[in-house]
N, C-alpha and C positions, 0 to 999 in steps of 0.2 A: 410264411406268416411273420418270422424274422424280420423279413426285408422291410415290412410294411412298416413294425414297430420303427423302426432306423429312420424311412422315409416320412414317419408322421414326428419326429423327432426333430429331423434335420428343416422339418415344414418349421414346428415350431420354434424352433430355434432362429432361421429367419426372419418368422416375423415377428419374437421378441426384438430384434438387432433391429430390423425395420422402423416400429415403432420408438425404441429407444435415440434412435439418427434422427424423426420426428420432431421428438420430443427436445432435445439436443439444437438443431437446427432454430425451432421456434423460439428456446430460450438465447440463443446468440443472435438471431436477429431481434429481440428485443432489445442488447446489450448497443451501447455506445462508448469509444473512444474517443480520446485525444490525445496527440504527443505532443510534450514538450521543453525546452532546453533545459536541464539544470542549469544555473551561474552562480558565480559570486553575487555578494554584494557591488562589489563595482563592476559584472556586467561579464564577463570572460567566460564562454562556455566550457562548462567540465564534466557535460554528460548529457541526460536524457532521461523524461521518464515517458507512461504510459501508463490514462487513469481509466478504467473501464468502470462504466456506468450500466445499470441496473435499477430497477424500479424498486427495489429491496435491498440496493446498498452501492457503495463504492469499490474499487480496488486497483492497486497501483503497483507498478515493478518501475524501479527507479536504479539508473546503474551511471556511477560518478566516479569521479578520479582527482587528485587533487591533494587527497586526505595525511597525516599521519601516519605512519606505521605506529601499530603499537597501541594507538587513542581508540576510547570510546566512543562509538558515537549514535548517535538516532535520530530518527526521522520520523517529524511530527504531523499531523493532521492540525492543515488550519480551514475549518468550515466557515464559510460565510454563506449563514442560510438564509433564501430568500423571504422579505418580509419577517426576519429573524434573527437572535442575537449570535455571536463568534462562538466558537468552539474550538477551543485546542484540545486536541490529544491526542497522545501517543501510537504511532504507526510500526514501527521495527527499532531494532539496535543490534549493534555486534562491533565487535574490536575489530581491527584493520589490522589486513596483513602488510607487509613488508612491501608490495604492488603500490600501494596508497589507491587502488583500485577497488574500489564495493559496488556490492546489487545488494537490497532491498524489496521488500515486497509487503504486501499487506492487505486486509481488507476492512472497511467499517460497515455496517450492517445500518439501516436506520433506527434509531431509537436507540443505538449502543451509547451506552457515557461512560465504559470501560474507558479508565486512562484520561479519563477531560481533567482539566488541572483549572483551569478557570472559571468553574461554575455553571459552562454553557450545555447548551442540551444535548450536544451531540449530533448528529447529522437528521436532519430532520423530513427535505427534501433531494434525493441524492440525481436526479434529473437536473433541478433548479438553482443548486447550489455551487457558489465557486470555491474552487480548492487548491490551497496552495499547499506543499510540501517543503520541510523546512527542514536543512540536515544541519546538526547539531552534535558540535564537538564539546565530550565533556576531559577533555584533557587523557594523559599518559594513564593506562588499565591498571588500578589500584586491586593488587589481586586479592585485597579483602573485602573490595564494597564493586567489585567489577558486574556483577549481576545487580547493582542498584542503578552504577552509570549505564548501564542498557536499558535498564526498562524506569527510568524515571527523568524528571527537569532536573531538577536541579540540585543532582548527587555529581561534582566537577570537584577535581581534579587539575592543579588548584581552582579554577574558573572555567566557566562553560564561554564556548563561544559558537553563536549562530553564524554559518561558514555559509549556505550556499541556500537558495528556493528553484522551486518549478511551480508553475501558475498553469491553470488547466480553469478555465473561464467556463459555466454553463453554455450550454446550445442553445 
């Protein structure tokens, strides 16, 4: 009788896993990508991202090099929502190590206005929308207001400076 409990056990245990690979599957074939180059502003590539698309939001792993050791920095969400006004805001931040090498990552959800700094709505259509990523040096890690230059505009140290974008154009 033992056995049986074990083998109705180990049944359903498969076809939780079954189901859940399912369910897993269907929601990444929904998903859409694109890659592509980080630069400067004058054009010299220093990396690379990757922005996956969802019907219910954004998300982006972005990995550059180039940076200060030492500085601030972050990476903003710039939307440009179709039939719709801009939206900046805020994506990731962290200090750079001694590499001048960083990854980032991040997600926006639709309807999120967490972090928008210029009044716009926030990502509206995350299919239709184009999205650039904008990494942003707020100067050397002031270790009194270092947790404001990560996660805000325009706390620099002495002066901010917009270093580098990636452009990820709707489908």
């Amino acid at each position: 009788m033992g056995g049986n409990v074990v083998k109705r056990r180990i049944l359903v245990a498969l076809a939780l896993i079954g189901l859940l690979s399912v369910v897993l599957i269907s929601r990444a074939g929904a998903a859409t990508q694109t890659t592509s180059p980080v630069t400067t502003f004058a054009g010299a590539a220093v990396g690379a991202s990757t922005l996956t698309r969802t019907g219910s939001g954004i998300a982006f792993s972005l990995q550059t090099a180039g940076l200060e050791a030492g500085h601030a920095v972050t990476i903003w969400w710039m939307v440009f929502n179709p039939d719709g006004p801009l939206s900046v805001q805020y994506a990731a931040g962290h200090v750079i190590d001694d590499s001048g090498v960083a990854e980032f990552g991040g997600h926006l959800g639709v309807g999120d206005t967490d972090g928008v700094i210029n009044g716009g709505p926030g990502l509206l259509d995350a299919q239709g929308a184009n999205v650039v990523l904008v990494v942003r040096d707020h100067g050397p890690k002031d270790p009194g207001r270092v947790d404001e230059q990560i996660h805000t505009f325009g706390v620099c140290n002495p002066t901010c400076t917009d270093l580098q974008i990636s452009m990820h154009a709707a489908g």
